[in-house]
RODO-2510 file (C-alpha; in nm, 4 decimals, decimal comma):
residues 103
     n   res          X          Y          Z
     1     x     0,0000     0,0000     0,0000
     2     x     0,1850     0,3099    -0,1110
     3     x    -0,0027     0,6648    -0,1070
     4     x    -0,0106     0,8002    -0,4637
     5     x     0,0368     1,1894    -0,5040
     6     x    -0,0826     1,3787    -0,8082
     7     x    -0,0728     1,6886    -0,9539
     8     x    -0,3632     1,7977    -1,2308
     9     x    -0,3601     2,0866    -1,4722
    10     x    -0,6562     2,2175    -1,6333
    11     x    -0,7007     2,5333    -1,8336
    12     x    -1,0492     2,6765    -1,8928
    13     x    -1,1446     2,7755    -2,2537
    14     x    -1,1927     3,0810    -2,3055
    15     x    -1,4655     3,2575    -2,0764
    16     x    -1,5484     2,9350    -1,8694
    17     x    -1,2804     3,0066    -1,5592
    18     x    -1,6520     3,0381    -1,3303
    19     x    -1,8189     2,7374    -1,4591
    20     x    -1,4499     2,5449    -1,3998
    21     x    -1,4647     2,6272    -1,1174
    22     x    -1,8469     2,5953    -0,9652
    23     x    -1,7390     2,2425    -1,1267
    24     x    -1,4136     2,2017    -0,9704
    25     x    -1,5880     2,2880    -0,6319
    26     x    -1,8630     2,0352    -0,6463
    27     x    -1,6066     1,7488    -0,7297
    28     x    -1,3636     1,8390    -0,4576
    29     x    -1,7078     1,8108    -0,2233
    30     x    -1,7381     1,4897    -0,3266
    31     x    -1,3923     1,3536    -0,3471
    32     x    -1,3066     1,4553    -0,0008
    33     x    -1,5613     1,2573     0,1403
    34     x    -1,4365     0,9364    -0,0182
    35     x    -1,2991     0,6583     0,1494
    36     x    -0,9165     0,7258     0,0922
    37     x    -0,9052     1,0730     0,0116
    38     x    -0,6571     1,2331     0,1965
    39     x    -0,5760     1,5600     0,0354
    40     x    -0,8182     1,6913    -0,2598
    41     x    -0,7524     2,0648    -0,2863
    42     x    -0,8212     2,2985    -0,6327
    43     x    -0,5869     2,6502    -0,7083
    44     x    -0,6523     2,9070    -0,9435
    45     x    -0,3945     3,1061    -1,0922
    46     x    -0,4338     3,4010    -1,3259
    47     x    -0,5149     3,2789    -1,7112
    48     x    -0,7959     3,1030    -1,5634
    49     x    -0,5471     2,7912    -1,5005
    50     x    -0,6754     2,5807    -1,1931
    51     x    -0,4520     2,3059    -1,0208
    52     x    -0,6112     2,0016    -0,8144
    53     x    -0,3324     1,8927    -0,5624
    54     x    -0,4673     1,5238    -0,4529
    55     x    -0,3155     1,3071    -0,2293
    56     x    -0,4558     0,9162    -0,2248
    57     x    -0,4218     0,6514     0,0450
    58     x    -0,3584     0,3991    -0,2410
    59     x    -0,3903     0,3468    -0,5868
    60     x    -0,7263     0,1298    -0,5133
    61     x    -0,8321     0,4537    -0,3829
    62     x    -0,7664     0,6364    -0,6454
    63     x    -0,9036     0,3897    -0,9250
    64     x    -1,2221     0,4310    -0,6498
    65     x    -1,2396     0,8193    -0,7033
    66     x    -1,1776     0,7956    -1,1201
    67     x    -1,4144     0,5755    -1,1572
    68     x    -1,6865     0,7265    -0,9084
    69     x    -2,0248     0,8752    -1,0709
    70     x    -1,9569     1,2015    -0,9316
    71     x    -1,6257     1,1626    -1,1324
    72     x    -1,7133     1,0763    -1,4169
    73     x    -1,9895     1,3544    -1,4839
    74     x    -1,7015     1,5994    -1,4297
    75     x    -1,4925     1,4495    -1,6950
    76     x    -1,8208     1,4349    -1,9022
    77     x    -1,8186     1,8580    -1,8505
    78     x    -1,4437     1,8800    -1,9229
    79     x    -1,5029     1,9303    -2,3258
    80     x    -1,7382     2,1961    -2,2720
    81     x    -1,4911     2,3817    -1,9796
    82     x    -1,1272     2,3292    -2,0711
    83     x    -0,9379     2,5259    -2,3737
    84     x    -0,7866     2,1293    -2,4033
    85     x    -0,6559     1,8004    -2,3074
    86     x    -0,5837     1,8263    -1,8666
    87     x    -0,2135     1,6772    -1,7664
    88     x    -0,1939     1,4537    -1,5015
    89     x     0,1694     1,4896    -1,3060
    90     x     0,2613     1,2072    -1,0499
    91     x     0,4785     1,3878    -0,7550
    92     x     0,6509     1,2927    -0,4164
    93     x     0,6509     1,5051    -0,1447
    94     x     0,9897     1,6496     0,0269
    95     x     1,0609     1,6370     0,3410
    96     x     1,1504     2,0389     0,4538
    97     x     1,3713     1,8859     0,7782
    98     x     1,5230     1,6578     0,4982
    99     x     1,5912     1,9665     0,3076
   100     x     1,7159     2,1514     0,5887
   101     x     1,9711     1,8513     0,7372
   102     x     2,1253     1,8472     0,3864
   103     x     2,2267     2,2146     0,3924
***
């Protein structure tokens, strides 16, 4: 069982940066209530870019999530709301006092 951290970028087409994110909101209401969701949290930058930082228990967790109803409506939405394909970045957190003991 390994936690599986994740990065997504999505950038709204032109003009739909509000429904994005009224979207974006409703799915992170949803997600965080699932059974190993640990972190499910949505940014917005300028250029109507948004960022979903999401943190899962496992990857049966995650397979969970992508393949929950509440999911897949969203990604039903996403051809209507984004100006394109979203990218999907695996990450690894780092340890700040692992940082700081190597300086």
């Amino acid at each position: 069982m390994s936690r599986i951290e994740q990065i997504v970028t999505l950038q709204a087409a032109a003009g739909k940066g509000g429904a994005l994110r009224e979207t974006l909101a409703t799915l992170a209401a949803a997600t965080r209530t699932e059974p190993g969701s640990i972190v499910y949290d949505i940014y917005e930058a300028p250029g109507e870019r948004f960022y979903v930082i999401e943190v899962w228990r496992d990857a049966e967790a995650l397979e969970a999530h992508i393949s929950a109803p509440h999911t897949m409506a969203v990604i039903g939405e996403f051809g209507a709301l984004l100006a394109g394909a979203h990218a999907i970045e695996s990450c690894a957190a780092v340890s700040v006092a692992a940082l700081e003991g190597a300086a």
